[in-house]
C-alpha positions as CSV (number, residue, x, y, z in Angstrom):
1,X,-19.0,86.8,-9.7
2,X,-21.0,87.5,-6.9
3,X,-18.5,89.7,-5.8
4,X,-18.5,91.6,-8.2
5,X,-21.7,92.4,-8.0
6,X,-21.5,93.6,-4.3
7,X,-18.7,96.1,-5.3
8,X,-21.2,97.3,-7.6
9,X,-23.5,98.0,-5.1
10,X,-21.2,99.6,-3.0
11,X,-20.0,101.7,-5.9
12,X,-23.9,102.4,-6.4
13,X,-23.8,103.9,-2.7
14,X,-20.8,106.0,-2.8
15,X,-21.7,107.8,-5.8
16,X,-25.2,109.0,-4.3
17,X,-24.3,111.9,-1.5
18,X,-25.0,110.2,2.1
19,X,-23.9,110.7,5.7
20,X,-22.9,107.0,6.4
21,X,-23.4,103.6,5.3
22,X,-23.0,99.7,7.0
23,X,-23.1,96.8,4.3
24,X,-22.7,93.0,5.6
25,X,-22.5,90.7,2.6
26,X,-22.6,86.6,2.8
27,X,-21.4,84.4,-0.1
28,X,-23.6,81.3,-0.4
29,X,-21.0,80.5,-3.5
30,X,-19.6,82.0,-6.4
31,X,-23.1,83.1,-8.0
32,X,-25.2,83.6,-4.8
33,X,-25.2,85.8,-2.0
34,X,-26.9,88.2,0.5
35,X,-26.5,91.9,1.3
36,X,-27.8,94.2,3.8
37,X,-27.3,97.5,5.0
38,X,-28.5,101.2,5.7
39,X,-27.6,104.6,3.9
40,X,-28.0,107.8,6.2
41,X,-28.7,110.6,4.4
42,X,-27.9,114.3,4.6
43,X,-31.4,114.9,5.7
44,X,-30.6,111.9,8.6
45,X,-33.4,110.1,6.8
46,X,-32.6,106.9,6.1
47,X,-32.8,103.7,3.9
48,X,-32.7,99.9,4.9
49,X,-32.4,97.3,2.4
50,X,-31.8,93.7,1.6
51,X,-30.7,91.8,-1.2
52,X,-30.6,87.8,-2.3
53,X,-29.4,87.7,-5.9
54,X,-28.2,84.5,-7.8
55,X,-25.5,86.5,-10.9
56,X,-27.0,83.8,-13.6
57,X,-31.0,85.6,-12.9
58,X,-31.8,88.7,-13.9
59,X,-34.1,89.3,-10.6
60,X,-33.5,89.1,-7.0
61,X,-34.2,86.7,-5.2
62,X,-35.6,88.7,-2.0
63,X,-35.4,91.6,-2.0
64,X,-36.7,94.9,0.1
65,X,-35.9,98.8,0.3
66,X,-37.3,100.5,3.3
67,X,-37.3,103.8,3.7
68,X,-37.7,106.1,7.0
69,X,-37.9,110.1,7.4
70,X,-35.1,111.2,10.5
71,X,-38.1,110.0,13.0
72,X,-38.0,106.4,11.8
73,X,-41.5,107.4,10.4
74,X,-42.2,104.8,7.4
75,X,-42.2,107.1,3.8
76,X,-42.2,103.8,1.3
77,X,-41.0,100.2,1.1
78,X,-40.3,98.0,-2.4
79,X,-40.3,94.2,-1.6
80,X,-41.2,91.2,-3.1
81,X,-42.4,88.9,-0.4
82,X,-45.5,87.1,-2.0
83,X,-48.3,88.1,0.5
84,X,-50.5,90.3,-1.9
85,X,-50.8,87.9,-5.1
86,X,-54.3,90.5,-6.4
87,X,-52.0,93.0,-7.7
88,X,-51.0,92.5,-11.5
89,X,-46.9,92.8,-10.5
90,X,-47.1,90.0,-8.2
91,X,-44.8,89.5,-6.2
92,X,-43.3,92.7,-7.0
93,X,-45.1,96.0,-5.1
94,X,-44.4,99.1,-2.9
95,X,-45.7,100.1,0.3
96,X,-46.5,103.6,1.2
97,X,-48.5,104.7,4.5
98,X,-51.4,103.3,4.0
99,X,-51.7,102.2,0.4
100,X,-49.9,99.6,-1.9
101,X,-49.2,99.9,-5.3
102,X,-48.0,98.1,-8.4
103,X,-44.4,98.2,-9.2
104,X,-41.8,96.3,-10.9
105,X,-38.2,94.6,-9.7
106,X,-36.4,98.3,-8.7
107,X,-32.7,98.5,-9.2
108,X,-31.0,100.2,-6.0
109,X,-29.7,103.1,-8.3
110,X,-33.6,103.8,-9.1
111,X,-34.5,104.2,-5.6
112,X,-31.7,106.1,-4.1
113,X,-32.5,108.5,-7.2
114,X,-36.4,108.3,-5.6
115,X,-35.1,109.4,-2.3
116,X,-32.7,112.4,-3.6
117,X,-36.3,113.5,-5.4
118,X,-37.7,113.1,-1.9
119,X,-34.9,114.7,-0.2
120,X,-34.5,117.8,-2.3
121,X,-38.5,118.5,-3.0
């Protein structure tokens, strides 16, 4: 199960126009497991992102989607580590320089759409 939902990641990638990608998955066991990698873009900006996700939950685990202009300059980052527990989406929030912000559980299909709005501005 958890399988398939790393092929569906991976089909989530492929169908988004990039330069390259790396994944490296781990299987804890059938229903659990890890993924991480990086997306390249056309623009040679670039995403970094983690996943922990049990199949039988509807949220992550851990997650966290960093992105970087071609410079390795920081543009925004959606994570869920539980350091900032005043917002109301807790632990759920984005990063951008300089400011956080509220934000719920992103899919990895919403933010590669966020970074082709980016891209193509």
């Amino acid at each position: 199960m958890i399988e398939q939902y790393f092929l569906w990641i991976e089909s989530t990638i492929q169908n988004f126009p990039h330069l390259s990608y790396s994944l490296s998955k781990k299987v804890y066991n059938s229903k659990q497991g890890y993924i991480s990698g990086y997306i390249v873009f056309e623009d040679n900006s670039r995403l970094d992102f983690i996943e922990v996700k049990d199949v039988e939950m509807s949220n992550k685990i851990k997650y966290r989607y960093q992105y970087m202009d071609l410079e390795k300059q920081f543009i925004f980052r959606y994570d869920n580590a539980p350091h900032h527990s005043e917002i109301q989406t807790f632990p759920h929030h984005v990063h951008w320089p300089g400011q956080l912000g509220e934000s719920s559980e992103p899919a990895l299909f919403d933010v590669l759409l966020e970074i082709a709005r980016i891209i193509h501005e």
